[in-house]
C-alpha positions as CSV (number, residue, x, y, z in Angstrom):
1,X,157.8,173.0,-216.4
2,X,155.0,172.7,-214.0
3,X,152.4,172.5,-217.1
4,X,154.4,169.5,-218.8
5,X,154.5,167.8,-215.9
6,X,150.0,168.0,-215.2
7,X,150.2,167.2,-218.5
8,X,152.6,163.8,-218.1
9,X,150.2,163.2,-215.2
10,X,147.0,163.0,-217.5
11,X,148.7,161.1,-220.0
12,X,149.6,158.2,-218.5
13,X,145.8,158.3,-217.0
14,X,144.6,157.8,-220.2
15,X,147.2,155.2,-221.1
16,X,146.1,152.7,-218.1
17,X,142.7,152.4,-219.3
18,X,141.7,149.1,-220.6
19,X,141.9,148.4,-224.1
20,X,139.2,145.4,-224.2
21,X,135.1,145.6,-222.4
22,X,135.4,142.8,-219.8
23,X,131.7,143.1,-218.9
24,X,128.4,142.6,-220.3
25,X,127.0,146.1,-219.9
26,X,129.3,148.2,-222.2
27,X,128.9,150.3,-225.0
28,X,129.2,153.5,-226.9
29,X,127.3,156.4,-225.2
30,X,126.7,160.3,-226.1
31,X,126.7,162.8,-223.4
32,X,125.4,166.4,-223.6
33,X,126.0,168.9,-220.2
34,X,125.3,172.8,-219.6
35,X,126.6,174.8,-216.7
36,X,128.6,177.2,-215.0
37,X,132.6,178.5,-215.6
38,X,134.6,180.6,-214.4
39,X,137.8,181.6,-215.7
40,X,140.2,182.4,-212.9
41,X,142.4,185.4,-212.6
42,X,145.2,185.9,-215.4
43,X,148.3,187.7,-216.3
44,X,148.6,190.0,-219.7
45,X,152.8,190.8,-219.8
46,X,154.5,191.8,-223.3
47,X,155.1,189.0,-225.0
48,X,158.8,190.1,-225.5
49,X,160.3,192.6,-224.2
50,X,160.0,194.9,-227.7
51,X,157.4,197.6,-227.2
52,X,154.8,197.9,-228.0
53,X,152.6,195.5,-225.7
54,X,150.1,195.0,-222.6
55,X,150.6,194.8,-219.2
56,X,148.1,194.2,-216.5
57,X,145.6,191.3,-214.3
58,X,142.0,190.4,-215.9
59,X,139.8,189.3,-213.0
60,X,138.0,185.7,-213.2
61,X,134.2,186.2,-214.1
62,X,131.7,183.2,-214.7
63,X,129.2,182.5,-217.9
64,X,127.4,179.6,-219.5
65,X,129.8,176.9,-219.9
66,X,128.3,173.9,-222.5
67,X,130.1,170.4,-223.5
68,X,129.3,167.2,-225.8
69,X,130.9,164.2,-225.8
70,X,130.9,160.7,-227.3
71,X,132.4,158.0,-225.3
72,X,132.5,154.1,-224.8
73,X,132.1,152.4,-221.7
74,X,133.9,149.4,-220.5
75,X,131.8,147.9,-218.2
76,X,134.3,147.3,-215.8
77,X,134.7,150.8,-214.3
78,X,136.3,152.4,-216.9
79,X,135.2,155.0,-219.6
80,X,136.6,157.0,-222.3
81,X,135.6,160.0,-224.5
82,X,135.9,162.2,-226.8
83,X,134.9,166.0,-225.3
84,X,134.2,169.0,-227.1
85,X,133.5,171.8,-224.8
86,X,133.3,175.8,-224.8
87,X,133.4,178.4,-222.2
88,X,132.8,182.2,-223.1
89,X,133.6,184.8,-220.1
90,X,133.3,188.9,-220.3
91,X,136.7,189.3,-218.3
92,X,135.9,193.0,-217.4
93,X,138.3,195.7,-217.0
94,X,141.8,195.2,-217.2
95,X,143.5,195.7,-213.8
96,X,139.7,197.5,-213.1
97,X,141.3,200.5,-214.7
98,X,138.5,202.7,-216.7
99,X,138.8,202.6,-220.6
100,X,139.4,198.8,-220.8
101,X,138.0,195.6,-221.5
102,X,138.4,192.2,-221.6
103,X,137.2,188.4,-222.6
104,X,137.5,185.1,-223.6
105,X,135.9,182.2,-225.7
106,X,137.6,179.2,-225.3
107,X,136.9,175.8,-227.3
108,X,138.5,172.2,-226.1
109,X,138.9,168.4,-227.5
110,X,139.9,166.7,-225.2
111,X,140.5,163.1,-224.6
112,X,139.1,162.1,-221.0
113,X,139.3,158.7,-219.0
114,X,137.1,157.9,-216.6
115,X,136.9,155.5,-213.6
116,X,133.5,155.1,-211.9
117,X,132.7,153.6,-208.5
118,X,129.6,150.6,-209.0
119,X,129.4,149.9,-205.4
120,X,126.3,152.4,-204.4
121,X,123.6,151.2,-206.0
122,X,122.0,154.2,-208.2
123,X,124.3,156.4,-207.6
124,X,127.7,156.0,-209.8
125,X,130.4,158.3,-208.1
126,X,133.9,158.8,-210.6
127,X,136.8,160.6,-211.5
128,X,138.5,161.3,-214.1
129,X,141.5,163.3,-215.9
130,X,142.3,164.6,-219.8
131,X,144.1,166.1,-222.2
132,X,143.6,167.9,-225.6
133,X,143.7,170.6,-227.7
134,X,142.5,174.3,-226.6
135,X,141.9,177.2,-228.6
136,X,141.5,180.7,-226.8
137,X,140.5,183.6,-228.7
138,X,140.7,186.7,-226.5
139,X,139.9,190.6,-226.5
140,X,142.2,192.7,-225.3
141,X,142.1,197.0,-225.8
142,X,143.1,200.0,-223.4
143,X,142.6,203.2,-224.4
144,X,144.5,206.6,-222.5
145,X,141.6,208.9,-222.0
146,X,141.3,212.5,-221.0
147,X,140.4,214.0,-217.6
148,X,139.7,216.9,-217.9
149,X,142.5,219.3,-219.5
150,X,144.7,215.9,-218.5
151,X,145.9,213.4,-220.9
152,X,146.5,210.8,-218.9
153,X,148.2,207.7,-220.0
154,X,146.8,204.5,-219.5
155,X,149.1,201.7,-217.8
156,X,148.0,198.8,-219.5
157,X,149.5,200.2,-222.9
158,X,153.4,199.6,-222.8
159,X,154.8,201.9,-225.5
160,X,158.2,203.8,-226.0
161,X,157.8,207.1,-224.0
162,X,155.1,209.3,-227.1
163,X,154.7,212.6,-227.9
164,X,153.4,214.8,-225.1
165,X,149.9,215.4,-226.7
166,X,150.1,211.7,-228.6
167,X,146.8,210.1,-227.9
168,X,147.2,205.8,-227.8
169,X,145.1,202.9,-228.3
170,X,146.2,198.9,-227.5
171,X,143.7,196.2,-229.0
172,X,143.9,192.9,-229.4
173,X,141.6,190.4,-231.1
174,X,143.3,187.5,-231.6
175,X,143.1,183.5,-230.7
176,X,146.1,181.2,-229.8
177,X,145.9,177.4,-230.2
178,X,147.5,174.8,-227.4
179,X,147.6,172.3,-225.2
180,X,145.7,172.2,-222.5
181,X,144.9,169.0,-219.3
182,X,141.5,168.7,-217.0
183,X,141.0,166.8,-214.1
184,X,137.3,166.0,-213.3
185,X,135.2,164.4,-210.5
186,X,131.5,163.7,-210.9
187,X,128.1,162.2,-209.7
188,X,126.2,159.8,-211.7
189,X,122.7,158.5,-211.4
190,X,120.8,155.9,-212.9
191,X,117.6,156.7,-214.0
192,X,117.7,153.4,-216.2
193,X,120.1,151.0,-217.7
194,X,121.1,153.6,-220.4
195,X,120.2,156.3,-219.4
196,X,122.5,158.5,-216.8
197,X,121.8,162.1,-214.7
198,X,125.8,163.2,-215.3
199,X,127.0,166.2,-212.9
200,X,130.2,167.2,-213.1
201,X,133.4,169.2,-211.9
202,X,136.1,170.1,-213.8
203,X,139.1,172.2,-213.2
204,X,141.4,172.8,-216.8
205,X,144.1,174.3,-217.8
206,X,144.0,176.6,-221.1
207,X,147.1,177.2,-221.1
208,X,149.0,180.3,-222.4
209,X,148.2,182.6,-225.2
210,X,150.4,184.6,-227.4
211,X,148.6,187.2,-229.0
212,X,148.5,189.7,-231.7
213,X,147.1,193.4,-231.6
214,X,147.7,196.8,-232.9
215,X,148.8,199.8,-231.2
216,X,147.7,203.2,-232.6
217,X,149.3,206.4,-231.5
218,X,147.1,209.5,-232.9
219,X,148.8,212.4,-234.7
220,X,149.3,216.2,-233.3
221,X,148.6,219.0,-235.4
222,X,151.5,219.1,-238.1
223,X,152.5,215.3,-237.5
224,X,151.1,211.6,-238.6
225,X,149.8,209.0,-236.5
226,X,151.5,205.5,-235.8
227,X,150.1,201.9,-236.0
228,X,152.0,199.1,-235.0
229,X,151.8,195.3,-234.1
230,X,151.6,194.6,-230.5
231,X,152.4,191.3,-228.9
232,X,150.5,190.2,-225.8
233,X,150.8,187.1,-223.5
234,X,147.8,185.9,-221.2
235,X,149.7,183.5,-218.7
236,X,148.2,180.7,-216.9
237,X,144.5,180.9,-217.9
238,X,142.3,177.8,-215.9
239,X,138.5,177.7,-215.1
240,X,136.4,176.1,-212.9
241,X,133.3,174.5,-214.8
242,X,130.1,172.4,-212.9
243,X,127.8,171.4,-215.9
244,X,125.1,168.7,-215.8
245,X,123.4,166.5,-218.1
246,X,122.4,163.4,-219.2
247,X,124.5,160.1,-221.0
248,X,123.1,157.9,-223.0
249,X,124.1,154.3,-224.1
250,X,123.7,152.4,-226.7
251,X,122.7,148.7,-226.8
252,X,120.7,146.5,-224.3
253,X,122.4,145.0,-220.4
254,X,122.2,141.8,-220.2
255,X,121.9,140.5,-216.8
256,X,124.6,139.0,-215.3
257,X,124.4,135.0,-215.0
258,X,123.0,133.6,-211.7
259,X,125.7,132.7,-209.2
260,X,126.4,128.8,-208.5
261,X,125.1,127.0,-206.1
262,X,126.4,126.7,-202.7
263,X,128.7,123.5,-201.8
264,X,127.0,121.3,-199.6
265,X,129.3,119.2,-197.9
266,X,127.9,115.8,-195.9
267,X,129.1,116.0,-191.9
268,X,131.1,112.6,-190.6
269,X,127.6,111.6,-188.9
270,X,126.3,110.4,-192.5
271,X,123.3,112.5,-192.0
272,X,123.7,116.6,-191.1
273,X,124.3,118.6,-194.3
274,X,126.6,121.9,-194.1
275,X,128.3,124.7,-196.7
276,X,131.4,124.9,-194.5
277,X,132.6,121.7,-192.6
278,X,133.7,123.9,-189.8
279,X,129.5,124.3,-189.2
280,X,129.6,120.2,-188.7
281,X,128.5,119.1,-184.9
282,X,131.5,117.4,-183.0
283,X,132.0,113.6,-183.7
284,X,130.5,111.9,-180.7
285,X,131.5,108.9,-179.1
286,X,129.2,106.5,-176.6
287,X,130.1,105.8,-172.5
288,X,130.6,103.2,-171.1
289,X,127.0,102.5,-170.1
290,X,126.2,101.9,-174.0
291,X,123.8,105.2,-174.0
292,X,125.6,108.4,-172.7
293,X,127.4,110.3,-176.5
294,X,129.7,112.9,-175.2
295,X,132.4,114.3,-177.4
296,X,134.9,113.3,-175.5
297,X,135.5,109.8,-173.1
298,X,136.1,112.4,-170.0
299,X,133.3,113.8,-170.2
300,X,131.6,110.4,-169.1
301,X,129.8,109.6,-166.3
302,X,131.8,108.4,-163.3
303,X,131.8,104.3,-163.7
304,X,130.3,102.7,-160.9
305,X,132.1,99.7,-159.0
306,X,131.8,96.5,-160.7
307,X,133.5,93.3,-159.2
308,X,132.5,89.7,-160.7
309,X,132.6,87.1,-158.6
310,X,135.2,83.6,-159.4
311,X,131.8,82.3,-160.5
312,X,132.0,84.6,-163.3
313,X,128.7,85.4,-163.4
314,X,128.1,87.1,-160.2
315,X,129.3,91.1,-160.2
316,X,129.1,92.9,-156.8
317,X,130.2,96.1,-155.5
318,X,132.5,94.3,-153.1
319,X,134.4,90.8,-153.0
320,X,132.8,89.8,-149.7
321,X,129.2,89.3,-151.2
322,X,130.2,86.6,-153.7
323,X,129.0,83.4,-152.8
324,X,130.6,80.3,-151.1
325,X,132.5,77.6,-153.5
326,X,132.8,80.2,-156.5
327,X,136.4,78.6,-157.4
328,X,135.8,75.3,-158.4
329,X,136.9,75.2,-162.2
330,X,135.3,78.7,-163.1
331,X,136.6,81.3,-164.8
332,X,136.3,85.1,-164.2
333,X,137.3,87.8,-167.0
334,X,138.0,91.5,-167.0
335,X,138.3,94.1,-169.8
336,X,140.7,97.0,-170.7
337,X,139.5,99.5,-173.4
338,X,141.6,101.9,-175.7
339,X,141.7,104.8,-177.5
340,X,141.7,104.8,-181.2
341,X,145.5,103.3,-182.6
342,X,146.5,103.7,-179.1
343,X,148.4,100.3,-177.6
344,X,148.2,101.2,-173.6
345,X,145.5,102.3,-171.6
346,X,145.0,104.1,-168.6
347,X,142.7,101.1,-167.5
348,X,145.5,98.8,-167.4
349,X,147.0,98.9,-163.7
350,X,143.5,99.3,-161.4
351,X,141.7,96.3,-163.9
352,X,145.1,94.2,-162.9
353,X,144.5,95.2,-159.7
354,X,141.0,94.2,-159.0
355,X,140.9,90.9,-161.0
356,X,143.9,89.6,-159.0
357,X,141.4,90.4,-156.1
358,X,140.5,87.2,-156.4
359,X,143.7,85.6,-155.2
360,X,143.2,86.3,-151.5
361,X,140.2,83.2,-151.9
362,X,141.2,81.1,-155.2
363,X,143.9,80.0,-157.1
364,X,144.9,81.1,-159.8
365,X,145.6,78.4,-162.1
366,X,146.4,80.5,-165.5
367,X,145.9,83.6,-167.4
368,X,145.3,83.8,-170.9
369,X,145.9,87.9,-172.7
370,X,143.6,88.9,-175.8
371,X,144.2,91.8,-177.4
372,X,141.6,92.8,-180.0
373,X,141.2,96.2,-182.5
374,X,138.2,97.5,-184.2
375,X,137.9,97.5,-188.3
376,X,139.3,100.8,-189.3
377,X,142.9,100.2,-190.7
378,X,144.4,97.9,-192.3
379,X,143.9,94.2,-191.0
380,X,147.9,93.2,-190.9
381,X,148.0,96.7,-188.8
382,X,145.6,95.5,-186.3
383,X,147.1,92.2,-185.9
384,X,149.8,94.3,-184.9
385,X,148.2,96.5,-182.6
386,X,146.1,93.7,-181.1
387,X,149.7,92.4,-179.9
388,X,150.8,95.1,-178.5
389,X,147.8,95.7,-176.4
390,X,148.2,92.2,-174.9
391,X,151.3,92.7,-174.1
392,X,150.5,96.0,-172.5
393,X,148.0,93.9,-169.7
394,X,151.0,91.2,-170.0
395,X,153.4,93.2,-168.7
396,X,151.5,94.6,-166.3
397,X,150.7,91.4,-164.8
398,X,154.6,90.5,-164.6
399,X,154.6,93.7,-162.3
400,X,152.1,92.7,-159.9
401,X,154.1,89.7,-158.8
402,X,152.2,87.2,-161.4
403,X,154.8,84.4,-162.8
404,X,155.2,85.0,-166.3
405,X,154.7,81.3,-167.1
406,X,151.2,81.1,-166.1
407,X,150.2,84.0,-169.0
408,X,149.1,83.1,-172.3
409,X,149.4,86.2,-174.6
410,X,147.8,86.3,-177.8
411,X,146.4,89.2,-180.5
412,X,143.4,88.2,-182.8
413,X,143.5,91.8,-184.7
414,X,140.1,92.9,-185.6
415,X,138.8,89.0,-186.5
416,X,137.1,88.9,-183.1
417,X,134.8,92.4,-182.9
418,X,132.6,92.6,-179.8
419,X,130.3,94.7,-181.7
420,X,129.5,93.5,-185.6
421,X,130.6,96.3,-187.7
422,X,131.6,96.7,-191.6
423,X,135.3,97.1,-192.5
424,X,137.0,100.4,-191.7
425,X,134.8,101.4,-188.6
426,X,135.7,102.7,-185.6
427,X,133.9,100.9,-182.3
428,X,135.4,101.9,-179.3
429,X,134.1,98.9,-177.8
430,X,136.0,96.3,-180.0
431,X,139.8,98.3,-178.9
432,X,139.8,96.1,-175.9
433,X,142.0,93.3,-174.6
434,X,140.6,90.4,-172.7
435,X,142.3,89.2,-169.5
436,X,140.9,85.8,-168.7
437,X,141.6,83.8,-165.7
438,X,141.2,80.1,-164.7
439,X,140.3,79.5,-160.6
440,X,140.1,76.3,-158.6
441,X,138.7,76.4,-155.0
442,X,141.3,76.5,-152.3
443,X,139.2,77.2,-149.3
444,X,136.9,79.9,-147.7
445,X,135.2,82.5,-150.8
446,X,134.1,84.4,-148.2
447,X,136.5,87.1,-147.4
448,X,134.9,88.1,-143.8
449,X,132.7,85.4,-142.7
C-alpha cells in the first residue's frame, strides 16, 4: 500500500507540468551523468511459503551508477524527460554468512518532471520526482559447507528437513520486471546558454522482485540427488545515487524584449516631472504679503496691523494717526478672504470690527457688500457662491448693531477677479468679498487730540 501510494504521489507530479513552452528559451535537451549508488539493505523471504526457497538480509554496497536522458525544457521552470539509467552493486554475503553471495544490476525508464529555481543567477537549483519501469536482475546462491567432519547446514537455504549426509545448494539468477518511483533534487550551473554542469540526487524505489532459482540436494552413496525450482522474494530494494554531468540544449535564447519605459507623470505645478505622483512637491499657496508660498495659509506670517484711514488712502497702525477732516464724502473699504468653495471666513468678525472703527469719528452714511470667487468652477456656481459670501459679512454686520437698511448686498461671481487669470484657476486672492463704506464728517477725526 505504501508503494502505490509514492507512486500516486509521483504521478500527479508529472501530470501538473505544463503542456505548452511559455518562454523564449526552451527546447529539447540531452543529458548524460555518471556517479555513485548504493543499494540499501534488503530482505530475501520465500516467495511462498512452499519449500524450497531463501531466507536472509543482503547488506547495501555502492558501485558506478550511469544515466542518459532526453528531455524538453519549458522555459518557464519546468522540465521533462525521458531517463534511462543503470546501477550494478556486488551485494556481498548474504546475512554475512560464509558460502554466499549476492548482487544486483538494475536498469530504469523513467519519466521525470522537473521544476527549477531561475532566481540565482548561474546557479539553477531544482527538484524533481518520477516514475517508470525497473528491471532487476539479481544473483542469489548459498551453499552448506563442511567444517571439519561437520556438515553444517546453511540458513539461507529453506528446504524440507534432507537426508543427514544430503549436501544442498540454493541459486538464483534471475531478473524481475516492475514499477518503480524516484524523487530527485539537484544543482545546476550555467556555463552557457545551452550548456548546463547537472549534479544530482536521487533516491528510487526498485521495487520488489520475485525470483526464480534451483535447489540441488546431492545424492548419498546408494541414492539420487534432487533439483528443484526455488522461489525467492527481494523486498523493498531502493538506492541512493549522486551522478553528475552535463545537459545540453538545442536551439539559440533569444533575449528577452527590453522592458517599457517608466510613466512620467507631470506634477500640479506644470513644471516638476515624477514616475509616481506621490513623489510630487506639496501644492503651494502665496501669504498674504504677495511673496511668502507655504503649503498651508497657517503657516503664514503673522499679519501686521493695518488700519486705513476715512480718507481711504491713509493705513495706520492705529485710528488716532489719521488726519483731521478724513470724513467728508470719502469712502474707506476692507477685505475678507476665503478658502477655496468655502462661503464664510474666519476673517469675517475682527474685519467688521475694525472698519466700524471708524464710527466713533464719522458717519456712516451706507454700506455696500461684494462678494467675489476666483475662475475655477462653473460660472453660475460662483454667482452663487459670491452671494453667499456677501451675505456672510452681511449678516455679520446686522450683528454688530448696523441697521440692515443701510447694507447694499450684492455677488458678481468670478466677473470681477482682483488678479487676471484664465478660466478654471484658483487665486486665492480673487475669494474675497468687499465691504465698502460711505463717511461724511461729523466732527473731531482725531480720536485723542
Amino acid at each position: 500500500m505504501k508503494h502505490r501510494l509514492l507512486i500516486a504521489a509521483a504521478a500527479t507530479a508529472l501530470m501538473a507540468v505544463p503542456t505548452l513552452a511559455t518562454a523564449q528559451d526552451s527546447g529539447v535537451y540531452i543529458k548524460g551523468q555518471a556517479g555513485y549508488g548504493v543499494v540499501t539493505d534488503a530482505d530475501i523471504v520465500p516467495t511462498n511459503s512452499a519449500f524450497p526457497g531463501m531466507l536472509g538480509e543482503v547488506q547495501g554496497q555502492g558501485d558506478l551508477a550511469l544515466g542518459l536522458a532526453l528531455g524538453y525544457d519549458y522555459g518557464n521552470g519546468w522540465r521533462i524527460e525521458l531517463e534511462g539509467s543503470q546501477l550494478q552493486n556486488d551485494l556481498g554475503a548474504i546475512d554475512n554468512q560464509p558460502f554466499t553471495t549476492a548482487g544486483i544490476r538494475s536498469n530504469a525508464l523513467m519519466l521525470n518532471a522537473f521544476y527549477d529555481f531561475n532566481d540565482f543567477g548561474r546557479f539553477e537549483p531544482y527538484i524533481g520526482a518520477g516514475l517508470g519501469i525497473v528491471s532487476n536482475d539479481l544473483t542469489l546462491a548459498a551453499q552448506d559447507f563442511q567444517n571439519g567432519p561437520v556438515l553444517v547446514r546453511h540458513p539461507v537455504c529453506v528446504t524440507q528437513p534432507p537426508n543427514a549426509a544430503a549436501f544442498r545448494a540454493c541459486q538464483v539468477d534471475d531478473k524481475d520486471t516492475g514499477f518503480g518511483w524516484n524523487l530527485m533534487a539537484g544543482l545546476g550551473y550555467n556555463i552557457t546558454d545551452n550548456l548546463t554542469w547537472d549534479t544530482t540526487y536521487k533516491y528510487s524505489d526498485l521495487g520488489d522482485a520475485d525470483l526464480d532459482g534451483t535447489y540441488i540436494q546431492a545424492g548419498v552413496p546408494g541414492t539420487g540427488g534432487v533439483f528443484a525450482s526455488l522461489g525467492a522474494t527481494v523486498e523493498d530494494l531502493t538506492s541512493h545515487t549522486l551522478m553528475t554531468g552535463f545537459r545540453y540544449r538545442f536551439g539559440k535564447v533569444t533575449p528577452p524584449p527590453p522592458p517599457p519605459p517608466p510613466v512620467v507623470y507631470t506634477c500640479d505645478d506644470g513644471i516638476t516631472t515624477v514616475t509616481d505622483l506621490a513623489l510630487c512637491p506639496p501644492a503651494t499657496v502665496l501669504c498674504w504679503d504677495g511673496v511668502t508660498e507655504v503649503t498651508d495659509l497657517d503657516l503664514c506670517p503673522p499679519e501686521p496691523v493695518r488700519l486705513t484711514c476715512p480718507d481711504g488712502l491713509t493705513v495706520v497702525s492705529d485710528l488716532a494717526m489719521c488726519p483731521v477732516n478724513a470724513c467728508e464724502e470719502q469712502f474707506r473699504q476692507e477685505l475678507i478672504y476665503y478658502e477655496f468653495d468655502v462661503a464664510e471666513s474666519a476673517e469675517t468678525r475682527n474685519t467688521i470690527n475694525r472698519i466700524l472703527d471708524v464710527g466713533q469719528f464719522c458717519r456712516i452714511d451706507n454700506i455696500r457688500v461684494v462678494g467675489h470667487t476666483d475662475t475655477s468652477g462653473p460660472a453660475s456656481y460662483n454667482q452663487g457662491l459670491s452671494q453667499r459670501r456677501a451675505e456672510d459679512a452681511r449678516e455679520e454686520l446686522i450683528r454688530q448693531g448696523v441697521n440692515a437698511g443701510m447694507i447694499a448686498s450684492e455677488g458678481k461671481g468670478e466677473t470681477e477677479p482682483f488678479v487676471q487669470t484664465g478660466d478654471g484657476v484658483r487665486e486665492q486672492l480673487n475669494r474675497r468679498t468687499e465691504v465698502l463704506l460711505t463717511l461724511s464728517e461729523v466732527g473731531t477725526a482725531m480720536m485723542n487730540n
